[in-house]
C-alpha positions as CSV (number, residue, x, y, z in Angstrom):
1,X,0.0,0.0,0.0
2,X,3.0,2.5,-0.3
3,X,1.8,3.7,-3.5
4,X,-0.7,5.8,-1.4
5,X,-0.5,8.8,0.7
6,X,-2.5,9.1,3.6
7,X,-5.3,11.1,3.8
8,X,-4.9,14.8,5.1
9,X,-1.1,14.7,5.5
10,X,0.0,17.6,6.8
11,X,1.4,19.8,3.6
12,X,-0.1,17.6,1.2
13,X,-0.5,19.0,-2.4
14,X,-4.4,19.0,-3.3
15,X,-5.4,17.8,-6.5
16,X,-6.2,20.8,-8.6
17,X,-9.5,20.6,-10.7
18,X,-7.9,20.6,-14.3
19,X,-10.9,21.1,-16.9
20,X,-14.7,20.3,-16.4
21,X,-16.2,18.0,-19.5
22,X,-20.1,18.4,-19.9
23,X,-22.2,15.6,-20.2
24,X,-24.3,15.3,-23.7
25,X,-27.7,14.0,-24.0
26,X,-27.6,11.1,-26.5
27,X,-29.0,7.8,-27.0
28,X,-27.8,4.1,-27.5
29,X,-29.1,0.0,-27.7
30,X,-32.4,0.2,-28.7
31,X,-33.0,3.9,-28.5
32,X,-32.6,3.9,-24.5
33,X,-32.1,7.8,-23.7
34,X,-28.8,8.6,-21.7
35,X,-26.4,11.3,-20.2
36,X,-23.3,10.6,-21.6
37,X,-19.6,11.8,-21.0
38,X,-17.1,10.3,-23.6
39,X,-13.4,10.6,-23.6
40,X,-11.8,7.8,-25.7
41,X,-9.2,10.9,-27.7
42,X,-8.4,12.8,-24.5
43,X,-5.1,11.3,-22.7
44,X,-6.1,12.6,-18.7
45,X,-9.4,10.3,-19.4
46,X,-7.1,6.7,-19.2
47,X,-7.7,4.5,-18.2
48,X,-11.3,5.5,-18.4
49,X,-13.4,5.7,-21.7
50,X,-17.2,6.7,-21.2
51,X,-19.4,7.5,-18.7
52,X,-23.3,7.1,-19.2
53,X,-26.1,7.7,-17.0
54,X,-29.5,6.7,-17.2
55,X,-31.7,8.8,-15.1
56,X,-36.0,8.6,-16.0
57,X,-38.6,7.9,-14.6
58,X,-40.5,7.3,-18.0
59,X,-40.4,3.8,-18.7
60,X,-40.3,4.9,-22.7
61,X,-36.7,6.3,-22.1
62,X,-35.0,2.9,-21.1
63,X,-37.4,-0.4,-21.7
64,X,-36.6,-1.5,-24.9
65,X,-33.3,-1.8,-23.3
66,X,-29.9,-2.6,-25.1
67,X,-30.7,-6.3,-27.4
68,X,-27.6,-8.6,-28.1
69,X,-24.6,-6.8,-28.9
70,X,-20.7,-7.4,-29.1
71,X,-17.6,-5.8,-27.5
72,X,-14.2,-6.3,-27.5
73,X,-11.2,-4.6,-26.0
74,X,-12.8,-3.5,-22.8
75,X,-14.4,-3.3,-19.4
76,X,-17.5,-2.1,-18.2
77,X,-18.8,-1.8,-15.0
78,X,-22.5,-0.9,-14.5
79,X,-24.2,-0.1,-11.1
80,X,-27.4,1.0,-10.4
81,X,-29.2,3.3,-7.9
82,X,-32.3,2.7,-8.6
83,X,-34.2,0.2,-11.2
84,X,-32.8,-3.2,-12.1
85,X,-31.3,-4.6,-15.7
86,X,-30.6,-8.0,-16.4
87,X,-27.4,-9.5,-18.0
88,X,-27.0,-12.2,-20.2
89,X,-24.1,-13.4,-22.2
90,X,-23.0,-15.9,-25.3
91,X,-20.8,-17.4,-22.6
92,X,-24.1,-18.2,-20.1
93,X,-23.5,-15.7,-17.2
94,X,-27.4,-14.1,-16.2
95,X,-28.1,-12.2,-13.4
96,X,-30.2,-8.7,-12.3
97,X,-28.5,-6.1,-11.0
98,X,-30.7,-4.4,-7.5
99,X,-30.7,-1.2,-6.5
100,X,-27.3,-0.5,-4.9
101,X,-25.4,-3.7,-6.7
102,X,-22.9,-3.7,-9.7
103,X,-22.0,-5.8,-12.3
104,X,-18.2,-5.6,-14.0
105,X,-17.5,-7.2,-17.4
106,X,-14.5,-8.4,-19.5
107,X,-15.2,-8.2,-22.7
108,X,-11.7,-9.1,-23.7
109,X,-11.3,-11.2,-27.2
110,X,-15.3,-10.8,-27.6
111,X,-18.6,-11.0,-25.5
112,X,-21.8,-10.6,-26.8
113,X,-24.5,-9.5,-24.6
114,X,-27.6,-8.1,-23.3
115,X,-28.8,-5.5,-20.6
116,X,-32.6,-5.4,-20.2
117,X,-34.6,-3.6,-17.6
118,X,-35.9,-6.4,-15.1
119,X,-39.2,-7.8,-15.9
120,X,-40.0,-9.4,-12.5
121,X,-41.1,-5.7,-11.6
122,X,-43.0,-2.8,-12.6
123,X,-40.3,-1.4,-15.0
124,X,-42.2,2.7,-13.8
125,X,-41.5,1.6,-10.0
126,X,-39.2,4.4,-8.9
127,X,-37.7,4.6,-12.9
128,X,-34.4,4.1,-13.6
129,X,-31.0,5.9,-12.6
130,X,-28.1,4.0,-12.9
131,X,-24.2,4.1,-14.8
132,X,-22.5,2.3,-16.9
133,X,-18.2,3.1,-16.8
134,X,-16.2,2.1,-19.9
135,X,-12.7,0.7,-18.8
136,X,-10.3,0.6,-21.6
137,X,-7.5,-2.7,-21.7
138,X,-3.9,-2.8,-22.0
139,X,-2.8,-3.6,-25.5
140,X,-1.5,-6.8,-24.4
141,X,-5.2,-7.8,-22.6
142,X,-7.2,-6.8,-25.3
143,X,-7.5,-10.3,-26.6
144,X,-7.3,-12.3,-23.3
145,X,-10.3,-14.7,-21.8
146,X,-14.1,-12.5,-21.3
147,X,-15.3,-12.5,-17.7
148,X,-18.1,-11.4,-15.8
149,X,-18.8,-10.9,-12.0
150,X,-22.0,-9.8,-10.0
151,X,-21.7,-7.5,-6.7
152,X,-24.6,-7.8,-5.2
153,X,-24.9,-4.4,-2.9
154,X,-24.3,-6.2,0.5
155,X,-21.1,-7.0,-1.0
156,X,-20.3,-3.7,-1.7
157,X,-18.1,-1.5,1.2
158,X,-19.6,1.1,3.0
159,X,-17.6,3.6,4.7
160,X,-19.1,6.2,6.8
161,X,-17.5,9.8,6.4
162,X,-19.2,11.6,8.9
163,X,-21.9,12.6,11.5
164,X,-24.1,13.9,9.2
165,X,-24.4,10.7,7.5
166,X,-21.9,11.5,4.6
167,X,-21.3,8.0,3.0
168,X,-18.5,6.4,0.5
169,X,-19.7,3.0,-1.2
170,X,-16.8,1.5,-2.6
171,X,-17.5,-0.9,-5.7
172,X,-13.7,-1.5,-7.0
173,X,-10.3,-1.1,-6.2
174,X,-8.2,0.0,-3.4
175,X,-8.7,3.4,-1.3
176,X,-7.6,5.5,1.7
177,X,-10.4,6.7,4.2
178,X,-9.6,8.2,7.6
179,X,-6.0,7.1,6.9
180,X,-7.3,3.1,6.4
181,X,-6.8,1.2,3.8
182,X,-10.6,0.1,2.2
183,X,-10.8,-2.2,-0.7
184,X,-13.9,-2.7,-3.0
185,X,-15.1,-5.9,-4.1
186,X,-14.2,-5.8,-7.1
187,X,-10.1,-5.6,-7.0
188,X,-8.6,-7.3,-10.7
189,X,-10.2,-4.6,-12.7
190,X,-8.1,-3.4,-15.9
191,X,-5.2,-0.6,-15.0
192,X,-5.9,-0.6,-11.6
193,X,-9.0,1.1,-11.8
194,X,-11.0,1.9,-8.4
195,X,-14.6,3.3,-8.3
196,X,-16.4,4.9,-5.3
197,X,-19.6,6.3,-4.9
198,X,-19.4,9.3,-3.1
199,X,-22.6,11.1,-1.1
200,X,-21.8,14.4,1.0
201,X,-23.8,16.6,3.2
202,X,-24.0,20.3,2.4
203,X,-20.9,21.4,3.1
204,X,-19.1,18.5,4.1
205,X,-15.5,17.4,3.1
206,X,-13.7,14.8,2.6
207,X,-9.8,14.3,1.9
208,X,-8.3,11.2,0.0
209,X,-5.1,9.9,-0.2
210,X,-4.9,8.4,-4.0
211,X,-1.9,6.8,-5.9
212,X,-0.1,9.9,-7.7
213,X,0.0,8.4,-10.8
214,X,-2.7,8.1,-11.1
215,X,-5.7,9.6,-13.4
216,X,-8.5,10.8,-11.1
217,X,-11.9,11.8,-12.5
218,X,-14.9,12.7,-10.6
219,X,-18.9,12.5,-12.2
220,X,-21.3,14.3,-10.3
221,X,-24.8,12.8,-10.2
222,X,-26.6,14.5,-7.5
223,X,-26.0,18.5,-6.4
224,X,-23.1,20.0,-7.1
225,X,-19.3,19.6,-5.9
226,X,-17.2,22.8,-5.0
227,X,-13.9,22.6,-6.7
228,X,-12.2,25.7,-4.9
229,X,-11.8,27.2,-8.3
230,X,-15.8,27.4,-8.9
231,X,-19.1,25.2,-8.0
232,X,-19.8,22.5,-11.2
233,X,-23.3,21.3,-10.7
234,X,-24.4,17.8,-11.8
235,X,-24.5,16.0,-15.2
236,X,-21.1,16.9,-15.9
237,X,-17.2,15.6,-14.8
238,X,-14.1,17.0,-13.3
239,X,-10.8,16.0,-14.4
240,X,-7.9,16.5,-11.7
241,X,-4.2,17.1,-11.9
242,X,-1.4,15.7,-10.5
243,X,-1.3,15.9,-6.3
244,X,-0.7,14.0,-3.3
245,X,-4.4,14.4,-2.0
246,X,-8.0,14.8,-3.5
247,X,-10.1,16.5,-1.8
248,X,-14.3,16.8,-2.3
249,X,-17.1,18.9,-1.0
250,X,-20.4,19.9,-1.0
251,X,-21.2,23.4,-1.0
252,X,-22.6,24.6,2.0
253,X,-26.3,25.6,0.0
254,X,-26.1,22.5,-1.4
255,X,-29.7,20.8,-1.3
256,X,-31.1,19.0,1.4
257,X,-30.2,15.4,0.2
258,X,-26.3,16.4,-0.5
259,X,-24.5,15.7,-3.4
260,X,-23.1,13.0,-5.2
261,X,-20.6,11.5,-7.4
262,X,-18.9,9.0,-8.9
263,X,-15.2,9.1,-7.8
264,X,-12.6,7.4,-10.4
265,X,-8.8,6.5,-10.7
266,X,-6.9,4.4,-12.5
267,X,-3.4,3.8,-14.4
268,X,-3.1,6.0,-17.4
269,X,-2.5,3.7,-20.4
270,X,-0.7,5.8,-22.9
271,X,-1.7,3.6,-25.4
272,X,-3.7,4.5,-29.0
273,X,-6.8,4.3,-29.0
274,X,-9.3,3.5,-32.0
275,X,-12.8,3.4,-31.3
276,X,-15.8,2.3,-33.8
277,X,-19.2,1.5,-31.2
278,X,-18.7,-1.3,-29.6
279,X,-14.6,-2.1,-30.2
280,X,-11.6,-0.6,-28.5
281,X,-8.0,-1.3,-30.1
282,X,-4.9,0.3,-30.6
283,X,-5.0,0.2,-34.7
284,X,-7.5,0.7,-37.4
285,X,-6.6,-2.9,-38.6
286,X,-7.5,-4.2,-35.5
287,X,-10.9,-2.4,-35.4
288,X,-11.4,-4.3,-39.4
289,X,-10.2,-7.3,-37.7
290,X,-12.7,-7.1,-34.9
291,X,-15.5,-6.1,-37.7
292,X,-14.9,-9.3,-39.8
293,X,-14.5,-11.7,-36.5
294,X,-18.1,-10.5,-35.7
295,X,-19.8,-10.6,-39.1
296,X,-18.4,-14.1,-40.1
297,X,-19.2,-14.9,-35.7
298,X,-15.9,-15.6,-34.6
299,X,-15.5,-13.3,-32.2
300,X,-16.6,-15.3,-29.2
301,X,-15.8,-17.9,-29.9
């Protein structure tokens, strides 16, 4: 665990915010409306790819779901606050992801899958608001064995931040909190990457010791999140810069239920990237190789 600093050091270098990147309302699968944050061309994103969030309440935005589909070259990781979706996979793995739980994916060499809204509930009970986190691969993993895991939310680490119920949910990788070492669940994701969901009070704080070489990004979902160099409200991401310490808080008028936000780091790749919907590579012949291995359906095999 020497890689990390510990949290609130004295003299510690805060993490500056470095740039704020705006969500953009867009659409994917089978028309299913979503809040999406893509970065596959901008280096400070790696090891991260795309964020999207589905947030309705309208069953027409999300029910027709996303149908079969194939990827290779990356990870996802999709967790949900409210609403379920249900997994299923050429290789066999099925499962529904509840409120609060998480499902991570290797897509690897090839996977072909779906994610449907549950259908052993009212899909309009309490909508849908959930993420899904695209986690690019190593050149040298692209092609290695898929995988799939289910964290079910009692699985996932809960780590109270304060008296006035301020709460960190950690759903991969390894962390600092209150100077202790907290691990998620899910701990063999690609480059290292951790994700924390992170719920303040108006105007509470919280200080992070993280790896320094690592890429930090933070969504916000709920609120707003005071950066010391301005107040960026929800629906769009902070990238930080380099620093010993991240620090997070909630302005003091934030609303009654706080704010919240996806917290992100990982191992920057600095590897090429070449993206064409649902394949990451390094090479445009590997992108034409991916194409053909799906059409003639080799790729999962």
């Amino acid at each position: 665990m020497d890689k990390f600093t510990q949290n609130n050091v004295s003299g510690a270098a805060v993490r500056p915010a470095a740039r704020v990147v705006a969500g953009q309302p867009s659409a994917d699968g089978a028309g299913v409306k979503i809040h999406r944050v893509a970065g596959f061309q901008f280096q400070d994103f790696s090891p991260f790819l795309m964020i999207d969030e589905i947030r309705s309440e309208n069953p027409d935005d999300y029910i027709a779901g996303f149908p079969p589909h194939p990827h290779r070259g990356i990870e996802t990781l999709t967790y949900m606050l409210s609403g379920e979706f249900e997994h299923r996979d050429h290789l066999g793995n099925r499962g529904a992801i509840a409120q609060g739980g998480a499902q991570w994916m290797r897509a690897g060499r090839g996977i072909i899958h779906s994610e449907m809204p549950s259908q052993s509930k009212d899909p309009g009970a309490g909508g849908m608001h959930g993420f899904q986190l695209w986690i690019n691969m190593a050149a040298q993993d692209k092609m290695s064995k898929p995988g799939w895991r289910d964290i079910q939310p009692e699985q996932v680490r809960e780590v109270t931040l304060d008296e006035r119920g301020s709460l960190m949910r950690i759903l991969a990788g390894q962390w600092q909190v209150h100077g202790q070492a907290e691990n998620g669940p899910l701990l063999d994701a690609a480059a290292e990457a951790a994700v924390a969901d992170v719920r303040l009070a108006a105007g509470a704080q919280i200080d992070l010791g993280l790896p320094q070489q690592h890429a930090v990004l933070v969504y916000i979902y709920r609120g707003a999140l005071d950066t010391g160099r301005g107040v960026v409200n929800r629906g769009n991401l902070v990238l930080f810069g380099s620093g010993e310490s991240l620090q997070l808080r909630a302005p003091e008028d934030a609303p009654e239920e706080g704010a919240g936000m996806l917290v992100l780091h990982g191992m920057p790749l600095n590897e090429p990237v070449v993206h064409y919907g649902p394949f990451v590579m390094n090479t445009r012949e590997e992108i034409e190789q991916a194409v053909r291995d799906y059409n003639n359906g080799t790729l999962a095999e």
